[in-house]
mmCIF file of the N, C-alpha and C atoms, coordinates in Angstrom:
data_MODEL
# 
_entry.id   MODEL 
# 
loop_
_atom_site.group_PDB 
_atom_site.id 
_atom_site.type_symbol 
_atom_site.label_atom_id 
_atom_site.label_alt_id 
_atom_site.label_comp_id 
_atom_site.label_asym_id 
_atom_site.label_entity_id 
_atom_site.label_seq_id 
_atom_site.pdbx_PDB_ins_code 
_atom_site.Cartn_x 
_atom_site.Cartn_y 
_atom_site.Cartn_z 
_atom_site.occupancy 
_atom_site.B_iso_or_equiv 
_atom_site.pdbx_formal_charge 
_atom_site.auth_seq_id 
_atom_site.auth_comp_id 
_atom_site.auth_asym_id 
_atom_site.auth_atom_id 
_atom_site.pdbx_PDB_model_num 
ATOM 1   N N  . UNK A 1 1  ? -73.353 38.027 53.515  1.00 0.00 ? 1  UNK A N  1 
ATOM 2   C CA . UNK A 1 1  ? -72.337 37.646 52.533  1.00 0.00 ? 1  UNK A CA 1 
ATOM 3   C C  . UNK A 1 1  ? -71.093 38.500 52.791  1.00 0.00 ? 1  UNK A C  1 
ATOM 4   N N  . UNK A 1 2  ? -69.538 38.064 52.810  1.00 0.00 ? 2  UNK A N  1 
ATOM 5   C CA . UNK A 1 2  ? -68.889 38.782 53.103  1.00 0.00 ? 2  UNK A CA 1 
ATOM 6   C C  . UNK A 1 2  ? -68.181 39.141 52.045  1.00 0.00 ? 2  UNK A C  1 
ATOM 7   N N  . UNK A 1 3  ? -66.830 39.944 51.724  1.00 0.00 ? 3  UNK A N  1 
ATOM 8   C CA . UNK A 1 3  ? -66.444 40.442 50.994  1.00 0.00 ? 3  UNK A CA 1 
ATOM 9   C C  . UNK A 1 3  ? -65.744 38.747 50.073  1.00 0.00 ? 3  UNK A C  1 
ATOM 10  N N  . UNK A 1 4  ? -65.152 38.462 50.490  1.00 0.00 ? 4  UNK A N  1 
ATOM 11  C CA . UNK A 1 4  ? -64.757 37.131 50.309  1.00 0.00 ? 4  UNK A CA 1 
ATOM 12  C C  . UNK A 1 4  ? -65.706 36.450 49.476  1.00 0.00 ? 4  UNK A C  1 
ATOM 13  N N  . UNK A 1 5  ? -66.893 35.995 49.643  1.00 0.00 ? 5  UNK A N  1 
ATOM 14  C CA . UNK A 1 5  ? -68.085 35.188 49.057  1.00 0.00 ? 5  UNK A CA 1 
ATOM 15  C C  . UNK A 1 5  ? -68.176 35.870 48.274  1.00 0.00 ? 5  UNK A C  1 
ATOM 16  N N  . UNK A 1 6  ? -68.104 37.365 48.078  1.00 0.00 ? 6  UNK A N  1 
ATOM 17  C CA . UNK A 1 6  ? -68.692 37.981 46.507  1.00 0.00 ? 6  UNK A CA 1 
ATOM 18  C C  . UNK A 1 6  ? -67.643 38.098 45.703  1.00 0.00 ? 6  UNK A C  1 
ATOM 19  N N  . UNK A 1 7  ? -66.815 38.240 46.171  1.00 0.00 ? 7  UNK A N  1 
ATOM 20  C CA . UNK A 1 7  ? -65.329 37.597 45.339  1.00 0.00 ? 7  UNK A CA 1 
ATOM 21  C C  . UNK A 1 7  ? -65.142 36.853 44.754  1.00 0.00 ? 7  UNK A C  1 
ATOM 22  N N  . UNK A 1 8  ? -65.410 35.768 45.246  1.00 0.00 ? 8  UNK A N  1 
ATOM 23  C CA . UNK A 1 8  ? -65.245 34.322 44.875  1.00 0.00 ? 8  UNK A CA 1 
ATOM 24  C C  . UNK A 1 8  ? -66.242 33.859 44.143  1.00 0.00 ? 8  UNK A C  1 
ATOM 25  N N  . UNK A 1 9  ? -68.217 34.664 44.171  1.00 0.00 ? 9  UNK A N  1 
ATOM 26  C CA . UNK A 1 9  ? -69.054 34.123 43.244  1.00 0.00 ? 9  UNK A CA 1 
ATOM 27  C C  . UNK A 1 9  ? -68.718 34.867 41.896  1.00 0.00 ? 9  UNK A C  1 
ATOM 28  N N  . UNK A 1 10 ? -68.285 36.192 41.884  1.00 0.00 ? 10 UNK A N  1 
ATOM 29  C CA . UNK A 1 10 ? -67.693 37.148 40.641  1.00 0.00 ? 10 UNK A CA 1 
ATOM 30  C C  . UNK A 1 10 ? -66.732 35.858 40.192  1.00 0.00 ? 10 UNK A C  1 
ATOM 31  N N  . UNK A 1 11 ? -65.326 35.686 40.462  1.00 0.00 ? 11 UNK A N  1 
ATOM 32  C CA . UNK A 1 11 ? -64.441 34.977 40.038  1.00 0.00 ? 11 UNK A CA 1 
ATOM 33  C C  . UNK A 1 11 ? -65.165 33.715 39.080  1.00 0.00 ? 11 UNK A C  1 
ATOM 34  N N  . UNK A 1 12 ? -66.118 32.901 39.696  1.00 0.00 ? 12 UNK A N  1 
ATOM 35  C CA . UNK A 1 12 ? -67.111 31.964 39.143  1.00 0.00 ? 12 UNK A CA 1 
ATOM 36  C C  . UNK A 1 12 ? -67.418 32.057 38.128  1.00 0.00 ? 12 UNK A C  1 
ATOM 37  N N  . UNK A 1 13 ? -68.398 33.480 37.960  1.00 0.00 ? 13 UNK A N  1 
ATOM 38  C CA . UNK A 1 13 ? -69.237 34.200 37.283  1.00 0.00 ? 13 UNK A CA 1 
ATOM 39  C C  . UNK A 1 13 ? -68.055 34.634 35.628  1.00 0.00 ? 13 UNK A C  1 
ATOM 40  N N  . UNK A 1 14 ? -66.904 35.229 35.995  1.00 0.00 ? 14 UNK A N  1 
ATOM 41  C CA . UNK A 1 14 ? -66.084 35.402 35.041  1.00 0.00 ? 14 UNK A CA 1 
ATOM 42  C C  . UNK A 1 14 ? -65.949 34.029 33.750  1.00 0.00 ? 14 UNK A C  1 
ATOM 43  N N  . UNK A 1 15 ? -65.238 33.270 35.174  1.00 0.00 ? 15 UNK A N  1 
ATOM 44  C CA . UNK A 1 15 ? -64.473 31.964 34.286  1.00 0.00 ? 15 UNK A CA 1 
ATOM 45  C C  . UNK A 1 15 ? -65.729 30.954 33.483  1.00 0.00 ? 15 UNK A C  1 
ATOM 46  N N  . UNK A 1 16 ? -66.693 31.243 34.218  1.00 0.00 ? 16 UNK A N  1 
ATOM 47  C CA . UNK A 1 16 ? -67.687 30.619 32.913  1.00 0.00 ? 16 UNK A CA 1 
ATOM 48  C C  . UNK A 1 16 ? -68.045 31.737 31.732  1.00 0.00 ? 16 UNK A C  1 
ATOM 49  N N  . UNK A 1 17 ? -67.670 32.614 31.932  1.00 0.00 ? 17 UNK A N  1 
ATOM 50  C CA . UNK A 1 17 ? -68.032 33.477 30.627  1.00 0.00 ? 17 UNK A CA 1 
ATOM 51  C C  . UNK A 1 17 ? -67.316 32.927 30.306  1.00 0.00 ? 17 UNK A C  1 
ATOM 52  N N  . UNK A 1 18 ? -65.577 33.323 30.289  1.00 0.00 ? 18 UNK A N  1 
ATOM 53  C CA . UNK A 1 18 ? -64.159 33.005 29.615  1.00 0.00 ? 18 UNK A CA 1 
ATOM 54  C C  . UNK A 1 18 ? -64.337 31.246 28.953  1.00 0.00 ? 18 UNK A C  1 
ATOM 55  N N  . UNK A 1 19 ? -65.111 30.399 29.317  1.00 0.00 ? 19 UNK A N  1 
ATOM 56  C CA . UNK A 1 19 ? -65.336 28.964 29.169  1.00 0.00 ? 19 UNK A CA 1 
ATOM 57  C C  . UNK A 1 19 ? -65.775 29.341 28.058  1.00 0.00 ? 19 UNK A C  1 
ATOM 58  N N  . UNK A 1 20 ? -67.320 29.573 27.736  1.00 0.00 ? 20 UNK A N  1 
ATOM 59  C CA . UNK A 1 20 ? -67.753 30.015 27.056  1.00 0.00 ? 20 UNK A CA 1 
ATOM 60  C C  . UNK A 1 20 ? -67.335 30.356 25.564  1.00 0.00 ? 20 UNK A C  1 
ATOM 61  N N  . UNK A 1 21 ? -66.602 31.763 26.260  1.00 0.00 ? 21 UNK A N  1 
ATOM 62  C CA . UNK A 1 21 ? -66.157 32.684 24.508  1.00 0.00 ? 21 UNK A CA 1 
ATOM 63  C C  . UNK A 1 21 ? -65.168 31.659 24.083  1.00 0.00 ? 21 UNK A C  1 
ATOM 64  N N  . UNK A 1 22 ? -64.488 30.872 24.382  1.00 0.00 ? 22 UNK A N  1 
ATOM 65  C CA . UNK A 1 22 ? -63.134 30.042 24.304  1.00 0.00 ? 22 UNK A CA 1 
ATOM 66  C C  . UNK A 1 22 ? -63.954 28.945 23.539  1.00 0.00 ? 22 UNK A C  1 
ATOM 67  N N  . UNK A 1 23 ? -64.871 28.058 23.711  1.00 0.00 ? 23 UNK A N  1 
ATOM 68  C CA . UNK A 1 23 ? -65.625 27.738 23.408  1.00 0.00 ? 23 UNK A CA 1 
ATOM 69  C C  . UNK A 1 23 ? -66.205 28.378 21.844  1.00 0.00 ? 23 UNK A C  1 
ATOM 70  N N  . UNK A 1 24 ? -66.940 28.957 21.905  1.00 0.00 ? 24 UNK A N  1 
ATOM 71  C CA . UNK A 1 24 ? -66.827 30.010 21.060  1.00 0.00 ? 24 UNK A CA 1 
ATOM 72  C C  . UNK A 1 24 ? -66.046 30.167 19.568  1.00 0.00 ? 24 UNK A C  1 
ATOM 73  N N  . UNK A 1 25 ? -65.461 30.813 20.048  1.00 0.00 ? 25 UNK A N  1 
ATOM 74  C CA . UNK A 1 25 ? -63.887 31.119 19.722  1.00 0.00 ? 25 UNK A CA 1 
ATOM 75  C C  . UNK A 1 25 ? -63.022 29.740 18.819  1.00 0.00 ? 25 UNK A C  1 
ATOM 76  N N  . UNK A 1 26 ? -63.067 28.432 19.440  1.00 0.00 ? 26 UNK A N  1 
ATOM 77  C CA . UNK A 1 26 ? -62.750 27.324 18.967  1.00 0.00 ? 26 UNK A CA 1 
ATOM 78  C C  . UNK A 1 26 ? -63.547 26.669 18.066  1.00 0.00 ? 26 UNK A C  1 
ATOM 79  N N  . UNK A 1 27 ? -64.782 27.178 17.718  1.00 0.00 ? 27 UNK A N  1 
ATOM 80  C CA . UNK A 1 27 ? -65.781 26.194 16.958  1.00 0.00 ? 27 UNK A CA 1 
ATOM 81  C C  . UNK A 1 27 ? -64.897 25.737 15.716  1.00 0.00 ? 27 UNK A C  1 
ATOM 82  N N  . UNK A 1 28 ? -65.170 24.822 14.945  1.00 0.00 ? 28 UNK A N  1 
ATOM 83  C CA . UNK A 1 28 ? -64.512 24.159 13.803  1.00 0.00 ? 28 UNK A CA 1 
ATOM 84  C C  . UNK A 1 28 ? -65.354 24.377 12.517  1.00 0.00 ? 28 UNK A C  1 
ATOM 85  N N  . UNK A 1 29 ? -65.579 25.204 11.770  1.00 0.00 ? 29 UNK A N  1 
ATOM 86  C CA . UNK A 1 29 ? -65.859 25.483 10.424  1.00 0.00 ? 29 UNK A CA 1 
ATOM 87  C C  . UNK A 1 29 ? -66.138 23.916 9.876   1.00 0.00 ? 29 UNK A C  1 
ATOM 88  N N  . UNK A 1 30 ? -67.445 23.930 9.366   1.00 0.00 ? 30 UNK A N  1 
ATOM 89  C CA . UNK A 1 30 ? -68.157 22.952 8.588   1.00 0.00 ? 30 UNK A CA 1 
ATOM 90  C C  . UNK A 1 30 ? -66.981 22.738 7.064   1.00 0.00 ? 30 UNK A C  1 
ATOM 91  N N  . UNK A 1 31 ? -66.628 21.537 7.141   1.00 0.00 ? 31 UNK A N  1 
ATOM 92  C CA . UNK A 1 31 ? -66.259 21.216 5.728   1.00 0.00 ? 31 UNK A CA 1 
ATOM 93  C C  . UNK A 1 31 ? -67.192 20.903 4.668   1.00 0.00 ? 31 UNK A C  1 
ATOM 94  N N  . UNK A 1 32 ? -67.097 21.510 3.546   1.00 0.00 ? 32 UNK A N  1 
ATOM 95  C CA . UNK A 1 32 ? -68.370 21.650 2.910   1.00 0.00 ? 32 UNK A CA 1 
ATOM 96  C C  . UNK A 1 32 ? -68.365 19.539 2.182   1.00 0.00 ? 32 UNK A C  1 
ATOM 97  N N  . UNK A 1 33 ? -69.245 20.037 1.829   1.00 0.00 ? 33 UNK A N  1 
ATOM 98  C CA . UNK A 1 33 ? -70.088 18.488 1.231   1.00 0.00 ? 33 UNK A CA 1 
ATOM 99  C C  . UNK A 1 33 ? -68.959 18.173 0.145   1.00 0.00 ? 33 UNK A C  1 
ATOM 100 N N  . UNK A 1 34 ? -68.585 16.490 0.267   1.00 0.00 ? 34 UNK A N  1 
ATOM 101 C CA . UNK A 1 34 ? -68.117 15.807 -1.030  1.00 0.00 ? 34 UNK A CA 1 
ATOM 102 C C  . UNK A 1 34 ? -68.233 16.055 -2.261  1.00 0.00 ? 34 UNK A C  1 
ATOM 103 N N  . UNK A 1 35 ? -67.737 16.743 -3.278  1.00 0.00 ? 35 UNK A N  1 
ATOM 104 C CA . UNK A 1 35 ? -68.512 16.770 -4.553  1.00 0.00 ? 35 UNK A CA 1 
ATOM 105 C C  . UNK A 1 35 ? -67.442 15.289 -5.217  1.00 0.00 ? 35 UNK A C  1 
ATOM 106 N N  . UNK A 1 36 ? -68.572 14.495 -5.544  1.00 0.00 ? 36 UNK A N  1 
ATOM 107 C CA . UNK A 1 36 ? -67.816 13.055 -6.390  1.00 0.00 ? 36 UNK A CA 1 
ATOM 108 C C  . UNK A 1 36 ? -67.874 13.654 -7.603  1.00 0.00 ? 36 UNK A C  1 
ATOM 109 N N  . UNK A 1 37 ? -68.701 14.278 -8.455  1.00 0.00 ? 37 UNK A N  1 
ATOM 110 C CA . UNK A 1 37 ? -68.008 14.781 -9.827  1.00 0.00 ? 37 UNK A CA 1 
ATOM 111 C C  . UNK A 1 37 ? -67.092 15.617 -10.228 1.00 0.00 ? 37 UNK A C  1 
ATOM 112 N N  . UNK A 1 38 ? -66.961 16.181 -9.114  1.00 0.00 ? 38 UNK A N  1 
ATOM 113 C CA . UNK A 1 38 ? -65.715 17.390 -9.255  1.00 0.00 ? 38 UNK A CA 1 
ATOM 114 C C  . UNK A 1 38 ? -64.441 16.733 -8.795  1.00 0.00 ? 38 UNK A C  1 
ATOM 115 N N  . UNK A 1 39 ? -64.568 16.064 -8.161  1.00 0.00 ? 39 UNK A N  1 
ATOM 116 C CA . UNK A 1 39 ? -63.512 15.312 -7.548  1.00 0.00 ? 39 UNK A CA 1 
ATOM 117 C C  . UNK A 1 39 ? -62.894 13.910 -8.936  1.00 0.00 ? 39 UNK A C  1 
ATOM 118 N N  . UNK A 1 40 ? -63.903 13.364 -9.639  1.00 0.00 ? 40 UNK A N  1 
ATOM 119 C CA . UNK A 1 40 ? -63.604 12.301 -10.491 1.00 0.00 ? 40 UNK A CA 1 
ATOM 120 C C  . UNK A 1 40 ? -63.108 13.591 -11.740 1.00 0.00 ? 40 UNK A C  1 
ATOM 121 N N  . UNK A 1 41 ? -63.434 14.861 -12.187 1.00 0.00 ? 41 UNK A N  1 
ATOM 122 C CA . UNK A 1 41 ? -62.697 15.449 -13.361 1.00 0.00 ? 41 UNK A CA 1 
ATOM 123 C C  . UNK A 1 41 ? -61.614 16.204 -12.799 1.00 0.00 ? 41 UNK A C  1 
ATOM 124 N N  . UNK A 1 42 ? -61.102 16.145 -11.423 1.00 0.00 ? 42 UNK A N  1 
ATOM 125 C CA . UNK A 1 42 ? -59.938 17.044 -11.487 1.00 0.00 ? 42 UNK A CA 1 
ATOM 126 C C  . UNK A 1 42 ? -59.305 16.432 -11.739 1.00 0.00 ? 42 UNK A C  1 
ATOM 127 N N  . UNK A 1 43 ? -58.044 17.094 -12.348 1.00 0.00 ? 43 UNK A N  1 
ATOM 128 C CA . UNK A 1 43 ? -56.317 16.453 -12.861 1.00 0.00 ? 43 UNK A CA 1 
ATOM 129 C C  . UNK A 1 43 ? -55.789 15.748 -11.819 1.00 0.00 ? 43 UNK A C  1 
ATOM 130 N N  . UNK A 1 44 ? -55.305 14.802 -12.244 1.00 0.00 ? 44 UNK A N  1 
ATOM 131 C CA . UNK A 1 44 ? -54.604 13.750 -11.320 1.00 0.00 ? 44 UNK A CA 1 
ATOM 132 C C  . UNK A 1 44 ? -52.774 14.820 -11.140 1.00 0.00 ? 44 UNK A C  1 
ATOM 133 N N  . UNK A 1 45 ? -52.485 14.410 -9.625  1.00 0.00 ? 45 UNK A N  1 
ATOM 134 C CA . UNK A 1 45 ? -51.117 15.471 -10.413 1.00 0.00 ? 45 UNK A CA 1 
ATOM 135 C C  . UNK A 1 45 ? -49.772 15.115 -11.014 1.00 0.00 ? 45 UNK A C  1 
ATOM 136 N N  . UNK A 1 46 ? -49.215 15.818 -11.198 1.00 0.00 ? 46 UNK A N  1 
ATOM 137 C CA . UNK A 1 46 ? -47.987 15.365 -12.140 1.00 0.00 ? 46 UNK A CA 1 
ATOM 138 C C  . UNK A 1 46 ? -47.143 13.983 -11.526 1.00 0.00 ? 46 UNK A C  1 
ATOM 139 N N  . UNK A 1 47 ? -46.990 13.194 -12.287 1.00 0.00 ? 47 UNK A N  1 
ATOM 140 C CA . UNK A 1 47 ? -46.123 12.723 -11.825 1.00 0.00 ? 47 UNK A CA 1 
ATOM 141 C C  . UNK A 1 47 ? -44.485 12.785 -11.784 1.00 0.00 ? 47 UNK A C  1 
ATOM 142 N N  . UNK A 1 48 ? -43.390 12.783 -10.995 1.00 0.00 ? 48 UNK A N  1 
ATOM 143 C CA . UNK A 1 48 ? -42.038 13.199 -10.807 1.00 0.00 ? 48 UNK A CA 1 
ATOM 144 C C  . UNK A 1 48 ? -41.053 12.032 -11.698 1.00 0.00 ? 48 UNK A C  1 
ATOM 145 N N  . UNK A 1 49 ? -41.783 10.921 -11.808 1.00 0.00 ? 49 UNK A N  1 
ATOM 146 C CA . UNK A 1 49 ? -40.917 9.535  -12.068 1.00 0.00 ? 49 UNK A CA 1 
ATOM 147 C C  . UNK A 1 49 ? -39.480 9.843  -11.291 1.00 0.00 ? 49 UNK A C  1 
ATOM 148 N N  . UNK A 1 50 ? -39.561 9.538  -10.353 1.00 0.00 ? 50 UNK A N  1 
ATOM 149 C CA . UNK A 1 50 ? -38.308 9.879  -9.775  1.00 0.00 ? 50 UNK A CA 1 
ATOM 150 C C  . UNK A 1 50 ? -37.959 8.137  -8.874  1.00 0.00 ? 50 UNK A C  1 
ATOM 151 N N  . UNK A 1 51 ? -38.785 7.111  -9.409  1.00 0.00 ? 51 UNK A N  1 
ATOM 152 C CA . UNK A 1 51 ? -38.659 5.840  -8.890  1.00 0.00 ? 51 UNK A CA 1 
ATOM 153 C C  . UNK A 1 51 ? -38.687 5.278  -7.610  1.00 0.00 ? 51 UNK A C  1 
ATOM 154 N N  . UNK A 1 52 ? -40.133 6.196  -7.221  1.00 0.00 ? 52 UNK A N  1 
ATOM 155 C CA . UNK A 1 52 ? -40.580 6.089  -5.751  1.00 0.00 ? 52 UNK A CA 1 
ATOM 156 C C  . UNK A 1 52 ? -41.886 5.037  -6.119  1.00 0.00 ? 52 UNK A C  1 
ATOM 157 N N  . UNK A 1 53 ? -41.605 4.248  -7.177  1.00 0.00 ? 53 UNK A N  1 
ATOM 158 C CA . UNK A 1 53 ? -42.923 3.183  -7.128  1.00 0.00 ? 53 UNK A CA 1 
ATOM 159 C C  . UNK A 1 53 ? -42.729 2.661  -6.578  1.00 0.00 ? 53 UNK A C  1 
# 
């Protein structure tokens, strides 16, 4: 193996870690569950009447 080949399998070896943590790193946080009763008693919001019907 020459200096070159172990170079180049390290370099490999890196960028799939870096894939990885990035990976990682990006996951998307679970939106929690629908609540339909909490959702049917919250306040509707103000309205402006500003004659955008």
């Amino acid at each position: 193996m020459t200096l070159l080949d172990d170079t180049d399998r390290r370099m490999d070896e890196m960028e799939g870690r870096n894939a990885q943590e990035e990976m990682e790193e990006e996951a998307v946080p679970q939106e929690s569950e629908f609540d339909e009763a909490e959702a049917e008693s919250a306040p509707l919001p103000e309205n402006d009447d500003d004659g955008e019907n």
